[in-house]
C-alpha positions as a Markdown table, in Angstrom:
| # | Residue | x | y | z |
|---|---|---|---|---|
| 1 | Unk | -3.9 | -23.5 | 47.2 |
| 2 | Unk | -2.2 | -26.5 | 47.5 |
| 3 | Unk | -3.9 | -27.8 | 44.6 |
| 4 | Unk | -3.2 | -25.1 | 42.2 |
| 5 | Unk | 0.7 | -24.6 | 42.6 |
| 6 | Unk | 1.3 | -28.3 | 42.3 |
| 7 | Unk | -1.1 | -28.2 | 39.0 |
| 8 | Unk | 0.9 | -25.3 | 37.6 |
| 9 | Unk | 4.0 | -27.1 | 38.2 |
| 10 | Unk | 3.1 | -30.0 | 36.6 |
| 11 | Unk | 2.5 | -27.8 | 33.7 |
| 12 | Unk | 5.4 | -26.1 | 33.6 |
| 13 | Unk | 7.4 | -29.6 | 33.5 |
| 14 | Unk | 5.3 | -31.1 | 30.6 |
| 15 | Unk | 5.8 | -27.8 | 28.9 |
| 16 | Unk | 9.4 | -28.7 | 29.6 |
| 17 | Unk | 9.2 | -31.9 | 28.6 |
| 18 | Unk | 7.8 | -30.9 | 25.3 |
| 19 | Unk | 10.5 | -28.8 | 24.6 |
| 20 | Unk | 13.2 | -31.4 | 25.5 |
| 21 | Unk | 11.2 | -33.5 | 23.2 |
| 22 | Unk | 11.0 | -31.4 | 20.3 |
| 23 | Unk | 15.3 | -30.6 | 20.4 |
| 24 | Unk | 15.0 | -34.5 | 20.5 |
| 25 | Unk | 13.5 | -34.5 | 17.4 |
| 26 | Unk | 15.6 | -32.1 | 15.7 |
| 27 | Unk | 18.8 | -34.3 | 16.8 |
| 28 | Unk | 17.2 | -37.1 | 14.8 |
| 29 | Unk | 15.3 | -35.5 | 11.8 |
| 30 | Unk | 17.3 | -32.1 | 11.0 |
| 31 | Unk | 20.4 | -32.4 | 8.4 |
| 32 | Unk | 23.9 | -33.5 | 10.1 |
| 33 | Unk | 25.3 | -30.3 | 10.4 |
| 34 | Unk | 22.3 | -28.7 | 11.6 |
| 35 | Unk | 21.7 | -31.5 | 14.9 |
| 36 | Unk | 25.5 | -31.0 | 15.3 |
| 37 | Unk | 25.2 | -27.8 | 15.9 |
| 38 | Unk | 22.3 | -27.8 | 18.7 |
| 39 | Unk | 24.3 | -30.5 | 20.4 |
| 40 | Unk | 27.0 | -28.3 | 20.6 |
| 41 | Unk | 24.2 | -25.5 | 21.8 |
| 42 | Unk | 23.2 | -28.4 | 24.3 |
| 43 | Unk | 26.8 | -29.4 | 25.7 |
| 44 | Unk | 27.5 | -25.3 | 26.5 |
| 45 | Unk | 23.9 | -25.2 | 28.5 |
| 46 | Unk | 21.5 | -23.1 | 26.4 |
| 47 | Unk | 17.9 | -22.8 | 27.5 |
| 48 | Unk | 16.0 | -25.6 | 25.1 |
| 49 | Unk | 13.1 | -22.9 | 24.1 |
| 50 | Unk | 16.1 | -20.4 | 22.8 |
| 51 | Unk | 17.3 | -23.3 | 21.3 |
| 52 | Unk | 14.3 | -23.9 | 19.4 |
| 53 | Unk | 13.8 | -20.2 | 18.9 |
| 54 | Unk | 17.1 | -19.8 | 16.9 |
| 55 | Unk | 16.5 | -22.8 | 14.9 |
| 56 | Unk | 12.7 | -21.9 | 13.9 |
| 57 | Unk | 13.8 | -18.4 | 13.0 |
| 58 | Unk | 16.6 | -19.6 | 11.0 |
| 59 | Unk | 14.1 | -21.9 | 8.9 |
| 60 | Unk | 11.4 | -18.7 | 8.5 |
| 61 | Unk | 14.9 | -16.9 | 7.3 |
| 62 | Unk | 16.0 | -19.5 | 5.2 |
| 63 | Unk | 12.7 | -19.8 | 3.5 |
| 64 | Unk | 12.7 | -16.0 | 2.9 |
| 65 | Unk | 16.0 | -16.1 | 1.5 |
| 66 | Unk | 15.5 | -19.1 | -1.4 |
| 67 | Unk | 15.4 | -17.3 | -4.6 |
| 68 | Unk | 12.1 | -18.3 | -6.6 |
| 69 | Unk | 12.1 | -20.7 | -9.7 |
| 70 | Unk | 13.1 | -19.1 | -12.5 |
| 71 | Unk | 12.2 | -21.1 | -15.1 |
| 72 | Unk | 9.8 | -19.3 | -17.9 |
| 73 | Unk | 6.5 | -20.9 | -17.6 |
| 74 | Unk | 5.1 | -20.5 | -21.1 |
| 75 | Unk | 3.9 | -24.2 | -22.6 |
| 76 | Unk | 5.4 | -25.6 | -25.7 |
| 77 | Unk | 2.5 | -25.2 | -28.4 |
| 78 | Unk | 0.6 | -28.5 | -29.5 |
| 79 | Unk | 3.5 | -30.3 | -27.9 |
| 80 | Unk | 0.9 | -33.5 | -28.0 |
| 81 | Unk | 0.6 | -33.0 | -32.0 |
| 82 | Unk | 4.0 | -32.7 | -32.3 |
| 83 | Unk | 5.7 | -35.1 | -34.8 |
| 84 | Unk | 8.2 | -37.2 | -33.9 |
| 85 | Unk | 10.7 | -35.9 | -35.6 |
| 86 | Unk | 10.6 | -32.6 | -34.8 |
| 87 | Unk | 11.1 | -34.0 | -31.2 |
| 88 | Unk | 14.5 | -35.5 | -31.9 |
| 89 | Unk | 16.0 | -31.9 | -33.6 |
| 90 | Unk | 17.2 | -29.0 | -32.5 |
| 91 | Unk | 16.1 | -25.8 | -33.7 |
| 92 | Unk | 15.9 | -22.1 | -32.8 |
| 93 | Unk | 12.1 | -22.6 | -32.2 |
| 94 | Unk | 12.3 | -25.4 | -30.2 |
| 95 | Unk | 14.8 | -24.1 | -27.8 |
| 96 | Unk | 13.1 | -20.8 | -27.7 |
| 97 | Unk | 13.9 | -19.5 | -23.9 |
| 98 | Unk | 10.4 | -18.2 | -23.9 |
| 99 | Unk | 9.0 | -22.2 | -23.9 |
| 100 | Unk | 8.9 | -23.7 | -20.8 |
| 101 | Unk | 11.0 | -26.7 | -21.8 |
| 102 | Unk | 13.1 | -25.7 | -24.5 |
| 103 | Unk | 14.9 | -29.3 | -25.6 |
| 104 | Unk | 13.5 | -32.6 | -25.4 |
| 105 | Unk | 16.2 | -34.3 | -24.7 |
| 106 | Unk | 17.2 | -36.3 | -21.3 |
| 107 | Unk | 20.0 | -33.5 | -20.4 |
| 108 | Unk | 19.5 | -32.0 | -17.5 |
| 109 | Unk | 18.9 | -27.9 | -17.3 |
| 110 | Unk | 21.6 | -25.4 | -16.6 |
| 111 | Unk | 21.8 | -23.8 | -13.5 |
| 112 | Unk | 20.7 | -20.6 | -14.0 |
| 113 | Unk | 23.2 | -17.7 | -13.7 |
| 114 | Unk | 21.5 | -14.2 | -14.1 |
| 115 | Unk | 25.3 | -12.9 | -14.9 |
| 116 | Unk | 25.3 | -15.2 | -17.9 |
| 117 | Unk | 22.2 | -13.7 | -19.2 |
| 118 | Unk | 22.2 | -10.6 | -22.1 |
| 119 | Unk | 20.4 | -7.9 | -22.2 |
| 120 | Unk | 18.0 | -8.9 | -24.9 |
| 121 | Unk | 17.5 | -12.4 | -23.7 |
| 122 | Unk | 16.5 | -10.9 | -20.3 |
| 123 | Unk | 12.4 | -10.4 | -20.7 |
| 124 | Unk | 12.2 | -13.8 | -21.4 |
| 125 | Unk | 13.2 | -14.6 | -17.9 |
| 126 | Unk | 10.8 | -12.0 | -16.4 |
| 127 | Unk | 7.3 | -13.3 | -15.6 |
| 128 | Unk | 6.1 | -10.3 | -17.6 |
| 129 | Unk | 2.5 | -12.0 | -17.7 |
| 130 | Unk | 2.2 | -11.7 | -14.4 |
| 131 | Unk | 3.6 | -8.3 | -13.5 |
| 132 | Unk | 1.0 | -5.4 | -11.7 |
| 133 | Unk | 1.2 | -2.0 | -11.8 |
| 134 | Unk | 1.7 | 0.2 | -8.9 |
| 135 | Unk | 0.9 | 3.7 | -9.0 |
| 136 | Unk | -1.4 | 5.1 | -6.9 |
| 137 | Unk | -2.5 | 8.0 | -8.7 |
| 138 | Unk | -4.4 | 5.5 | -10.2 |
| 139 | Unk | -5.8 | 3.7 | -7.2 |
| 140 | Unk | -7.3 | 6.6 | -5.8 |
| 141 | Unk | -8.9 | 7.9 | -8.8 |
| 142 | Unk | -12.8 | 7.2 | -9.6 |
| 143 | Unk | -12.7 | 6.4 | -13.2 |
| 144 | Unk | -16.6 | 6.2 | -13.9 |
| 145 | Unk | -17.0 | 9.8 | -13.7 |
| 146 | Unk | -15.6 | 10.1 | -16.6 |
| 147 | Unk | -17.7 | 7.7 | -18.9 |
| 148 | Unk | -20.7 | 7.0 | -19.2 |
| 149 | Unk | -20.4 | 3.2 | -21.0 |
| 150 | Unk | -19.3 | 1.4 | -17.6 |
| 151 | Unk | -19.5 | 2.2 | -13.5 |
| 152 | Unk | -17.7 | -1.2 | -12.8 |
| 153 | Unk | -14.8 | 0.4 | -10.8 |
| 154 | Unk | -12.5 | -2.5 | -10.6 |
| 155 | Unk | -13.3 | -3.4 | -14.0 |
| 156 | Unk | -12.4 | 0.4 | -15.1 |
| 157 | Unk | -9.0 | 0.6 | -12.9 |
| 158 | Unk | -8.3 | -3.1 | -14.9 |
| 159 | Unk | -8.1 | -1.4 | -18.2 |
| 160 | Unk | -5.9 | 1.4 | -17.1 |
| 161 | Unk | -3.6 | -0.9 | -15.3 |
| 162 | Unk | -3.6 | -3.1 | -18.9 |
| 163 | Unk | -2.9 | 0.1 | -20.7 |
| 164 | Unk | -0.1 | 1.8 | -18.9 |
| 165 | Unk | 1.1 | -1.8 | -18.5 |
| 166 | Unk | 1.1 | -3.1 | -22.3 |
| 167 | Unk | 0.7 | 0.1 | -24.5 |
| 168 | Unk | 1.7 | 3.3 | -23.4 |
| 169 | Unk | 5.3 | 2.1 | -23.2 |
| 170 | Unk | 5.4 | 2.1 | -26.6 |
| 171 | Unk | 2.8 | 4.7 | -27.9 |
| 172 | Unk | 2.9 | 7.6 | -25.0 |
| 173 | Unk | 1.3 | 9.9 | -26.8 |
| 174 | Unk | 0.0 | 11.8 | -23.5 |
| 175 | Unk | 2.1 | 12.9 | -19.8 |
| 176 | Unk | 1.0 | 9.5 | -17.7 |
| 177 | Unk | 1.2 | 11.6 | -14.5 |
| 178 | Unk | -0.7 | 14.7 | -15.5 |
| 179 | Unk | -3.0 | 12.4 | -17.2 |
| 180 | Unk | -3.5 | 10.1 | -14.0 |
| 181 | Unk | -3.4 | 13.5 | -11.8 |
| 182 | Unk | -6.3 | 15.0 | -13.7 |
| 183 | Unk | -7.8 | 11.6 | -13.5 |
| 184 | Unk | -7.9 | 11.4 | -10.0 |
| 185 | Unk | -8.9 | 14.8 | -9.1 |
| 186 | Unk | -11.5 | 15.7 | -11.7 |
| 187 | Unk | -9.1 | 18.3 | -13.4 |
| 188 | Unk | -10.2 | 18.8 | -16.9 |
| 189 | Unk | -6.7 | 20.6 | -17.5 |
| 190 | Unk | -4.5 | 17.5 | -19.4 |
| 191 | Unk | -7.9 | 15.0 | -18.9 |
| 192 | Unk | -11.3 | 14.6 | -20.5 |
| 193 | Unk | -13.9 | 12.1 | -20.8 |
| 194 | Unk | -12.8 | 11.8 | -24.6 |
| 195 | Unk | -9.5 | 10.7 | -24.0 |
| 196 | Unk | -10.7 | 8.3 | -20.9 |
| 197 | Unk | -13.1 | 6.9 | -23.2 |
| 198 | Unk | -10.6 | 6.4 | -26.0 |
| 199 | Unk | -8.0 | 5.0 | -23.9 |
| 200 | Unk | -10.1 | 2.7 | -22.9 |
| 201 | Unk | -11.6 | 1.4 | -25.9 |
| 202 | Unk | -8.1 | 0.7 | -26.7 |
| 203 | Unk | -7.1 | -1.3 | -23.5 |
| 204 | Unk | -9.9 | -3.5 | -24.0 |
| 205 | Unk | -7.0 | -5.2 | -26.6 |
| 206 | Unk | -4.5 | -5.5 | -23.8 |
| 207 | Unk | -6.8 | -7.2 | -20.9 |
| 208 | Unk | -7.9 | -10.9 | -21.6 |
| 209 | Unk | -10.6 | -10.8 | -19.4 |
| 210 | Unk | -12.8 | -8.9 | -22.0 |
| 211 | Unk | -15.3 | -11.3 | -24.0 |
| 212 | Unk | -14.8 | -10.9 | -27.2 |
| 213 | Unk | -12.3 | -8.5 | -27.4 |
| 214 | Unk | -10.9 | -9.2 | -31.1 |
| 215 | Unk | -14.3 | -8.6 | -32.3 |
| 216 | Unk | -14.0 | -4.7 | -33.1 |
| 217 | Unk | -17.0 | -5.0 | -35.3 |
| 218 | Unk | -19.6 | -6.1 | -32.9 |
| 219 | Unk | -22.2 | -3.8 | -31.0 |
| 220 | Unk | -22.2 | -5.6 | -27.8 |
| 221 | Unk | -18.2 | -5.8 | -27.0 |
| 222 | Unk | -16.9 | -3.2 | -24.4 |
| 223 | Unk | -14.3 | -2.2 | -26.6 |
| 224 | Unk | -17.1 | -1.1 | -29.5 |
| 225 | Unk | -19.1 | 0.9 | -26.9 |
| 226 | Unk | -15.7 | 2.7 | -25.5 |
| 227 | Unk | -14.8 | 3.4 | -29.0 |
| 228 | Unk | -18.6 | 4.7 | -29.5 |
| 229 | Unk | -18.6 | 6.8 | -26.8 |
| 230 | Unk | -15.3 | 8.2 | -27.8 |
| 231 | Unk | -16.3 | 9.2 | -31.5 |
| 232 | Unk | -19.4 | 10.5 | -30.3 |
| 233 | Unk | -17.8 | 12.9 | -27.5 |
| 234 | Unk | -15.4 | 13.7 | -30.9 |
| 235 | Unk | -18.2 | 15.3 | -32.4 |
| 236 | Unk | -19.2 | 17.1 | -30.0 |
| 237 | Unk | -15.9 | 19.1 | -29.5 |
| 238 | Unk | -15.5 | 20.0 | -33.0 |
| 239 | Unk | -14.4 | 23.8 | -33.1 |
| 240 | Unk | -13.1 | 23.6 | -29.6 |
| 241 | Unk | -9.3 | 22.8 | -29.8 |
| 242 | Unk | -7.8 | 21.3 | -26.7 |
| 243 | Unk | -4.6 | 19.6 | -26.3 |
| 244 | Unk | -6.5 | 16.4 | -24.8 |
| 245 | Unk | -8.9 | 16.2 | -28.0 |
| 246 | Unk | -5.2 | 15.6 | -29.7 |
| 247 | Unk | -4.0 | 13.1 | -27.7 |
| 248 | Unk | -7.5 | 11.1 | -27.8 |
| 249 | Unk | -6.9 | 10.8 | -31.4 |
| 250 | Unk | -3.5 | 9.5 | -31.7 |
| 251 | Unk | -5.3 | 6.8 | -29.3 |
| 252 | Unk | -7.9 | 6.3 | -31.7 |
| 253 | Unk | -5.7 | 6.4 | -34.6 |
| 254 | Unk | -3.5 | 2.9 | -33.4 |
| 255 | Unk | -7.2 | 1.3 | -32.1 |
| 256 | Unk | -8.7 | 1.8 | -35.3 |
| 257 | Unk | -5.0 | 0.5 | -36.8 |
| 258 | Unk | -4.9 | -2.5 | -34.7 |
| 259 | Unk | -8.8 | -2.7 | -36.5 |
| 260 | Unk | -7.3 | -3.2 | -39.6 |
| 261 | Unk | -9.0 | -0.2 | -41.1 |
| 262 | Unk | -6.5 | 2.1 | -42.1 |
| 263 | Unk | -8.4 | 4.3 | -43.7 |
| 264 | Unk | -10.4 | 5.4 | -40.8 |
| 265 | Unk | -7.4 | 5.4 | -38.7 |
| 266 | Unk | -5.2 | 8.1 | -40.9 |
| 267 | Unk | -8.2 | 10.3 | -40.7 |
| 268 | Unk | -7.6 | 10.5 | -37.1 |
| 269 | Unk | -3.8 | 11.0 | -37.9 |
| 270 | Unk | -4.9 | 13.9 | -39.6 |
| 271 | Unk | -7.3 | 15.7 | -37.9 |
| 272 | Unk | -5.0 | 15.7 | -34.7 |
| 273 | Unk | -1.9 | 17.2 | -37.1 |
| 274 | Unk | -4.5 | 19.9 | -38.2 |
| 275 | Unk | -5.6 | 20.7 | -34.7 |
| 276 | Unk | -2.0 | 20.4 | -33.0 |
| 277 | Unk | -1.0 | 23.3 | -35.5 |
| 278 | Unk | -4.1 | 25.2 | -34.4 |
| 279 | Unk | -2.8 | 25.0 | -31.2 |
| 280 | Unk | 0.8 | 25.5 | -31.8 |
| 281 | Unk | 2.4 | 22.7 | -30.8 |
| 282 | Unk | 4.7 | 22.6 | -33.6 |
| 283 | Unk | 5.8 | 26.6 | -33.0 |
| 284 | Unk | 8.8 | 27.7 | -30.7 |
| 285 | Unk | 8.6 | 28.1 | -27.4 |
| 286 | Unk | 8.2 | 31.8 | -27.6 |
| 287 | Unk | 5.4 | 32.0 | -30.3 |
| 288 | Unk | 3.0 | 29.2 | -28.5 |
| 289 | Unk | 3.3 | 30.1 | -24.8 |
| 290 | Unk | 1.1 | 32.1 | -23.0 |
| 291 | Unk | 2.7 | 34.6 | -20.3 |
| 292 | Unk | 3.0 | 32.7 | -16.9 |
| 293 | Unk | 2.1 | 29.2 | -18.2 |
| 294 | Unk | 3.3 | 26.7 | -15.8 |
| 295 | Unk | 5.7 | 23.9 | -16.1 |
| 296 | Unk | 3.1 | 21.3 | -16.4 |
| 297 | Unk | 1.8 | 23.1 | -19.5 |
| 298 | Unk | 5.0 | 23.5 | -21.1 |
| 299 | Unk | 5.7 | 19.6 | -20.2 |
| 300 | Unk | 2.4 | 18.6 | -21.5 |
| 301 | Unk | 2.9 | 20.6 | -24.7 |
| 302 | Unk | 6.0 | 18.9 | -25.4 |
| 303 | Unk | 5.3 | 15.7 | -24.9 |
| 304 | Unk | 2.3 | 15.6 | -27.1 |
| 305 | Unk | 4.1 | 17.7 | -29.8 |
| 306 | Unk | 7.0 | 15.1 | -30.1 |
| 307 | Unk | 4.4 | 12.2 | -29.8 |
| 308 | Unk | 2.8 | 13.5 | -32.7 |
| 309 | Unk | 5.6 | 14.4 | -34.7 |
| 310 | Unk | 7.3 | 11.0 | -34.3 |
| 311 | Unk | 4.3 | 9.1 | -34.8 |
| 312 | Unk | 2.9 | 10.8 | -38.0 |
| 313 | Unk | 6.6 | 10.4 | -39.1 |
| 314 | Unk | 6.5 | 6.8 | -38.8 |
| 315 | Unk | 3.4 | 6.3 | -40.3 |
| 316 | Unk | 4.1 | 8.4 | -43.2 |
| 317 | Unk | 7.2 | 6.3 | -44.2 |
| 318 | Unk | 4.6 | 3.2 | -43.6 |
| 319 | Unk | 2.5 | 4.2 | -46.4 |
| 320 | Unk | 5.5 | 5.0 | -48.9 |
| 321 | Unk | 5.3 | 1.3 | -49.8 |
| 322 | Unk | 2.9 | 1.2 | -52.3 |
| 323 | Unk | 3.4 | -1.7 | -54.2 |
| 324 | Unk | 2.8 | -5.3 | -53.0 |
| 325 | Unk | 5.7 | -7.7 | -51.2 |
| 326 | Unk | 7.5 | -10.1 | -53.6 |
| 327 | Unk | 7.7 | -13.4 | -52.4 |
């Protein structure tokens, strides 16, 4: 017994002792005003572990509370083939925010000030490349059912998170969460495996982890079989008119322009202008609703109906330009 209480006092001292030691080393390696202040801790009698308690909490807050580098991180193109004299001048390309060092000179970078920043030269401060989406509509949704070209679920929820990352934002020609609630729950209300597949075909463009993605012409490319799949579930809904069959051609209609055929592309423009008036997207409210359709119907309606019509607007006044640029 004897044994045992003299063994745990001795390590209750060199657990003691190591404490003492480590506000010893704090005096001597932590900044001045930081060892002046546990001295001052020290001289009023404060316990030596709540002493180093306060001070390793106050680092963990500190480091929680340094704002990350803000600097853009995209590298200067061919900087090494650079001549010389392009290295001594200013221009607006060379001190592009978007480049990660935007003057070669020796001056040394501004402090950055997000007050001092406009609103259009704010995305190039934003590490867009590396932003995720969050939704979980799509997280919990099983995207294979719906096509039969790929059952690689994380490869799937890849391309939908490229998509509603990079292009729907600026071609929403369908309602996202309708879309991603149908998705999810195997609705075939405001989803269908012709607009999965088309939105896929199209996302293949946004997600650089496809081989061979700007080869739209060959076979073996995941974005030629999406697009395949897509034309032939097209065909196979010909004389069925559903709202989804328009949207999945407005999607095929910028995939096939991004292509660079544009004369396939306005077919699609067409069809899905025919079949939108079929439906009556274009009437007024009281002429295309059914008694007791729900919101969702009505917002869905809409939605695709001013898609539509200020898509096919825009590409109209595209094509007005017949004749050739002058340079």
């Amino acid at each position: 017994m004897l044994y045992r209480a003299l063994q745990r006092k001795f390590t209750e001292l060199n657990g003691e002792k190591g404490r003492l030691d480590s506000v010893l080393s704090m005096l001597r390696e932590k900044p001045e005003d930081v060892a002046l202040a546990v001295f001052r801790r020290i001289r009023t009698g404060s316990d030596p572990e709540a002493i180093l308690s306060s001070i390793e909490s106050g680092d963990i807050l500190m480091q929680l509370h340094l704002a990350p580098a803000s600097q853009v991180r995209y590298p200067f193109p061919s900087r090494s083939a650079l001549p010389g004299i392009f290295a001594k001048t200013k221009s607006a390309y060379t001190e592009s925010l978007a480049l990660e060092t935007p003057y070669f000179g020796s001056e040394p970078p501004q402090t950055f000030d997000a007050r001092l920043i406009s609103y259009l030269e704010a995305p190039k401060y934003m590490p867009y490349h590396s932003a995720k989406l969050v939704e979980p509509l799509l997280d919990c949704a099983t995207i294979s059912r719906w096509t039969n070209v790929c059952t690689d679920e994380p490869l799937l929820h890849s391309l939908m998170e490229a998509y509603f990352l990079h292009i729907y934002s600026a071609f929403p020609f369908f309602h996202k969460e309708c879309f991603l609630r149908g998705l999810g729950s195997g609705s075939h209300r405001f989803c269908s495996s012709l607009l999965v597949n088309a939105v896929l075909a199209h996302a293949c463009h946004a997600n650089p982890t496809i081989a061979h993605r700007n080869e739209h012409w060959n076979p073996q490319t995941l974005g030629y079989t999406f697009l395949a799949e897509a034309r032939r579930l097209l065909e196979l809904e010909t004389g069925r008119p559903k709202i989804t069959t328009v949207q999945a051609m407005l999607v095929m209609n910028i995939t096939m322009n991004d292509h660079g055929v544009d004369a396939a592309s306005y077919q699609y423009l067409t069809k899905a202008v025919s079949l939108a008036n079929i439906l009556g997207l274009f009437n007024s409210p009281s002429e295309n609703m059914e008694q007791g359709a729900d919101q969702d119907v009505k917002v869905v309606r809409e939605v695709t109906a001013w898609a539509l019509f200020a898509w096919q607007g825009w590409s109209s006044y595209v094509s007005l330009f017949e004749s050739e640029a002058e340079f």
